[in-house]
N, C-alpha and C positions, 0 to 999 in steps of 0.2 A: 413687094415693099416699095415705097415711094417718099423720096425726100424732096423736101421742096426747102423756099425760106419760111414756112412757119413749122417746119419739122419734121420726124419721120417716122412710118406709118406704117404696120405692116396688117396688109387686108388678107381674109380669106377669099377661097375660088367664087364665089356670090358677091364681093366686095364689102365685107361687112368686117369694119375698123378690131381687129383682137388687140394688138400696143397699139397705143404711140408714145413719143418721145418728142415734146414740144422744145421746139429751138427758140431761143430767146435775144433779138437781134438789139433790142437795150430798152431799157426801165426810165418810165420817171416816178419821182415821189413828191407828196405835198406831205407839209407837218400838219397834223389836227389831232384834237383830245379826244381818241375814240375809246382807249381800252380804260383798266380801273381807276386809277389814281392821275393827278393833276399834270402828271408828267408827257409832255408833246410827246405824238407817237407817232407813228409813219406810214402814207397808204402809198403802198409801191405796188405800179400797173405796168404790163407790159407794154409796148409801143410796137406792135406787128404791121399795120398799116398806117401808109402817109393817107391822108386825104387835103387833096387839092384846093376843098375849098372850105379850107382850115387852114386860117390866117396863122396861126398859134402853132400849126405843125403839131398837134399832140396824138395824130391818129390813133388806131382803134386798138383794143385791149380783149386777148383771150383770157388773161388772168390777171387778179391781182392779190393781195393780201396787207395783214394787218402787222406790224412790227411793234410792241409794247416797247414804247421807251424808255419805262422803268429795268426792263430786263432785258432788253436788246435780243426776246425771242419773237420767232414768229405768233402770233394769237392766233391769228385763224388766216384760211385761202378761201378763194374761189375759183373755180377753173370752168370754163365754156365744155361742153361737151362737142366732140371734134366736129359731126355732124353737122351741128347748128352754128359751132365758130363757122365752116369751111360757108353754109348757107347764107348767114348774113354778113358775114365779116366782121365780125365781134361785136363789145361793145362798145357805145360810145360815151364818151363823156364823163369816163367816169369819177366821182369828183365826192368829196366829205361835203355836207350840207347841215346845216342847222340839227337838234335834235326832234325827229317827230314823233318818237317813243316814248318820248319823256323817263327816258333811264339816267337823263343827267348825262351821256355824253353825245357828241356828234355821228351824223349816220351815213350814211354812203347811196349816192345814186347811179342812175346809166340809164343808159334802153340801148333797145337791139333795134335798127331799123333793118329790114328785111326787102331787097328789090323788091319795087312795085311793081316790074314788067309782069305781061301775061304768063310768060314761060317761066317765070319761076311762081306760083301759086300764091302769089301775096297780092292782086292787084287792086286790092280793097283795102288793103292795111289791115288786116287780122293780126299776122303776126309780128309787127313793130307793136317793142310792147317795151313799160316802163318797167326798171326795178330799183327796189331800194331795200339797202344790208341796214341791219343793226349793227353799228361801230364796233359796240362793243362785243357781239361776240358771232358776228357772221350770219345770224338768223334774217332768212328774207321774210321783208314785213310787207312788201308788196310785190306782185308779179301780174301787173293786168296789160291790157289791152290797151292802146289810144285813145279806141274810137269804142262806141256803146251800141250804136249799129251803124250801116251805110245802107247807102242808096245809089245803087247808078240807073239811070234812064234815059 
């Protein structure tokens, strides 16, 4: 078992994640029209890392979700898979955007950048990759890549 500050974790003898139980050190939220009706609704993200070179202080988000303003329930979450949180260090950015589904409400983006160093296997940028939710009801409408291909020489 291992706790840290983004939570705690209990691995089997191979190390492979059976719980966890994510710690939540504080939330921010923006209002935007994402779920049915005209009523501002609420995308609350966790805040697990500062990053230094983020003037704005909003650092990085394992999870976030949808709060319906109409009913003051949750609509829908998302949550990082611990693996891939613990590998990139969440996500970033994550932020309501214009509608690009054209469902008539706003939608949700981020990406995951992923160290570039040699030792961690991302040194081409494969896996920093964009995503974007449907507001309204959590469905990912994108999950690609950056880049289309590379070249190093």
């Amino acid at each position: 078992m291992l706790s840290s500050a983004t939570g705690l974790v209990l691995f089997d003898n191979k190390g492979k994640v059976i719980w966890e139980y994510p710690r939540l050190g504080s939330v921010l939220f923006e209002k935007a029209d994402l779920t049915g009706d005209e009523t501002q609704d609420y995308l609350v993200r966790t805040r697990d890392y500062a990053d230094t070179d983020d003037i704005l202080d909003r650092g990085f988000s394992r999870m976030f979700y949808v709060i319906d303003g109409s009913t003051g329930k949750i609509a829908w979450s998302y949550m990082m898979d611990y693996n891939e949180f613990i590998k990139s260090g969440g996500l970033r950015y994550v932020r309501a955007i214009p509608d690009i589904n054209r469902d008539g409400k706003k939608d949700i983006m981020c990406y995951i950048q992923y160290p570039y160093d040699w030792n961690f296997g991302d040194m081409y940028g494969n896996f920093t990759r964009i995503l974007i939710f449907s507001g309204k009801d959590g469905k990912i409408l994108r999950n690609q890549s950056i880049i289309k291909e590379n070249y190093c020489g």
